[in-house]
C-alpha positions as CSV (number, residue, x, y, z in Angstrom):
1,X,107.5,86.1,96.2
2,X,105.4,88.5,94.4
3,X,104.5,92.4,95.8
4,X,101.0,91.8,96.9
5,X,102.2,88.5,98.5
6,X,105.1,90.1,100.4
7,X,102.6,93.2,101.3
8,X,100.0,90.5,102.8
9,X,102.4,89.6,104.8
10,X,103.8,92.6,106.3
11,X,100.2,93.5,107.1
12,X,99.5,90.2,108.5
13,X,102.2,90.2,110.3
14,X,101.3,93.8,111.8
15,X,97.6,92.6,113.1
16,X,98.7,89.6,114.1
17,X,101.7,91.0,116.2
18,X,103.4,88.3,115.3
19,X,106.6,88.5,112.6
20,X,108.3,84.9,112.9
21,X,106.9,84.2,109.3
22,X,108.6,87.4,108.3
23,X,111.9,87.5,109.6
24,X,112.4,83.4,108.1
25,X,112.5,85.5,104.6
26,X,115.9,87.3,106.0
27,X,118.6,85.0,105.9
28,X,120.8,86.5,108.4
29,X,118.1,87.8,111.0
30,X,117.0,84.0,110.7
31,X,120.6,82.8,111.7
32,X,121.5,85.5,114.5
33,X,117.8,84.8,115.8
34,X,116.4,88.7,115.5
35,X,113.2,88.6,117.4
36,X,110.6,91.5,117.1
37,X,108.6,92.9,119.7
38,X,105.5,95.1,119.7
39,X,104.8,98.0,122.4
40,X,102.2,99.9,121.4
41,X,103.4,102.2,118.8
42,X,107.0,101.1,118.8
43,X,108.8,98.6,117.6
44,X,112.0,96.8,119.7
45,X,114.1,94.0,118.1
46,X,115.9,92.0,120.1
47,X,118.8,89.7,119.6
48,X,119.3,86.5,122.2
49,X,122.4,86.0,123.7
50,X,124.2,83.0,121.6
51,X,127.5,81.8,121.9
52,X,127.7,81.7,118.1
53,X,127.6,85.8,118.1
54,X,130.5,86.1,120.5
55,X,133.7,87.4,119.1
56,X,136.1,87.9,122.1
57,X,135.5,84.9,124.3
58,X,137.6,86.2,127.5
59,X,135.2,88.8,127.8
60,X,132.9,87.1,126.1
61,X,131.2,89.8,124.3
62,X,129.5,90.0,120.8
63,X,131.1,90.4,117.9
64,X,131.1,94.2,116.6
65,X,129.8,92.7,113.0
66,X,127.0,91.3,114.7
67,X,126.3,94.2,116.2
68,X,125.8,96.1,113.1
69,X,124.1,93.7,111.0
70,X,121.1,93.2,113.9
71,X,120.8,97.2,114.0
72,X,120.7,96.8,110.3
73,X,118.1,94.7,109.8
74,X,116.1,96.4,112.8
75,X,116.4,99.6,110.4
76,X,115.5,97.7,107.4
77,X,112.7,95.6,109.2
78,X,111.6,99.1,111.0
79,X,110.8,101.2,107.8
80,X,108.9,97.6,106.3
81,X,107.0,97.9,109.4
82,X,106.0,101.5,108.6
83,X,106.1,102.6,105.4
84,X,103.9,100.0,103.3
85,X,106.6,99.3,100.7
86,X,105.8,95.9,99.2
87,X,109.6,95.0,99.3
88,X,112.2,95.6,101.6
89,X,114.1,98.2,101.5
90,X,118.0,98.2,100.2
91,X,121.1,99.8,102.4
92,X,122.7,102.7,101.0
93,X,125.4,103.1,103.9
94,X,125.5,102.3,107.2
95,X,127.8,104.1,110.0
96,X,127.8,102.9,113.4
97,X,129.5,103.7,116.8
98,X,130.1,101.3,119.5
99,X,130.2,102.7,122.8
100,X,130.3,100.4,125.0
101,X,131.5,96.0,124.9
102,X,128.1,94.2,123.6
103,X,128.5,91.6,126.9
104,X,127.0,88.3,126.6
105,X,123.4,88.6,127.2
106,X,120.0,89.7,125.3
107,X,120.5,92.7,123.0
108,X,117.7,94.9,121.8
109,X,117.1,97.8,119.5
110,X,115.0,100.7,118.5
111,X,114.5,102.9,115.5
112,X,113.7,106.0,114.8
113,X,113.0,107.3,111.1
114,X,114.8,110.8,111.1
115,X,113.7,111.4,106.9
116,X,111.8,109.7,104.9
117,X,111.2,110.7,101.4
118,X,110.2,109.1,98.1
119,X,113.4,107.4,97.4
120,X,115.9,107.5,100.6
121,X,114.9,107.0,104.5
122,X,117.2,108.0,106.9
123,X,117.1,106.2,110.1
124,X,118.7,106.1,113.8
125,X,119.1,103.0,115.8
126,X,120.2,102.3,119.1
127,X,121.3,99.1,121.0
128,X,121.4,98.5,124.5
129,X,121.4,95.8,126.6
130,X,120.9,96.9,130.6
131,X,119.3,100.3,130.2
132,X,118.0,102.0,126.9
133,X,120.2,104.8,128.9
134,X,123.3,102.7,128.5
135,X,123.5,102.3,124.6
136,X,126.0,99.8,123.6
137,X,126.1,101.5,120.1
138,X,124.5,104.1,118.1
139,X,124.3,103.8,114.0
140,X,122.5,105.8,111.3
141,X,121.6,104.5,107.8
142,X,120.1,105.1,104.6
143,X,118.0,103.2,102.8
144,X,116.8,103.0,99.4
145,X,112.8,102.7,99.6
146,X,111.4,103.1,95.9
147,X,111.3,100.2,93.9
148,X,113.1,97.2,94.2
């Protein structure tokens, strides 16, 4: 897919509120079944509860892996979102802390871009699944945004 294709539909996917057609390009958002939702301003990903995510099954809860890559890809999807690059952007590091046991039910995240220069964004993400006050983990990551 070319730039100005991939930039079409980022934007198109911004007016329409609507980012199904998007997240089909990601592989592995497509298989955990990352959903995006607009409020306003903000962005919240949200991953559904599937018994192909869990990873202790006496609990159950999600596996930790899982975990990570949704916050990943709701860092990597976040900065698409806002920044206007016509490619997505490409993980420098990645450091997460779980904080609580991600139970078996819905899991959401939300961004926030701490830096963003010409060539590195640094962003926070949270996941929760009760209360945005009850994280379930925290992570920070870098991303490489110039050029593909």
């Amino acid at each position: 897919m070319s730039g100005l294709d991939f930039d079409t539909l980022v934007r198109e996917a911004r007016e329409k509120n609507d980012y199904d057609q998007l997240l089909g390009l990601i592989p592995y958002a497509k298989l955990i079944g990352v959903e995006c939702l607009r409020l306003g301003d903000d962005l919240v990903f949200r991953l559904p509860a599937s018994k192909d995510t869990i990873g202790n099954p006496i609990l159950p809860a999600i596996h930790g892996g899982v975990i990570a890559g949704f916050m990943e890809h709701a860092a990597m999807l976040h900065l698409l979102m806002f920044m206007g690059i016509p490619h997505l952007p490409k993980i420098i590091d990645f450091s997460i802390d779980y904080l609580r046991a991600g139970h078996y039910r819905d899991t959401f995240a939300q961004c926030q871009v701490w830096r963003q220069g010409r060539r590195v964004a640094n962003v926070a993400i949270t996941a929760w699944q009760t209360t945005q006050a009850e994280p379930i983990a925290t992570a920070r990551a870098h991303f490489k945004v110039d050029g593909p």
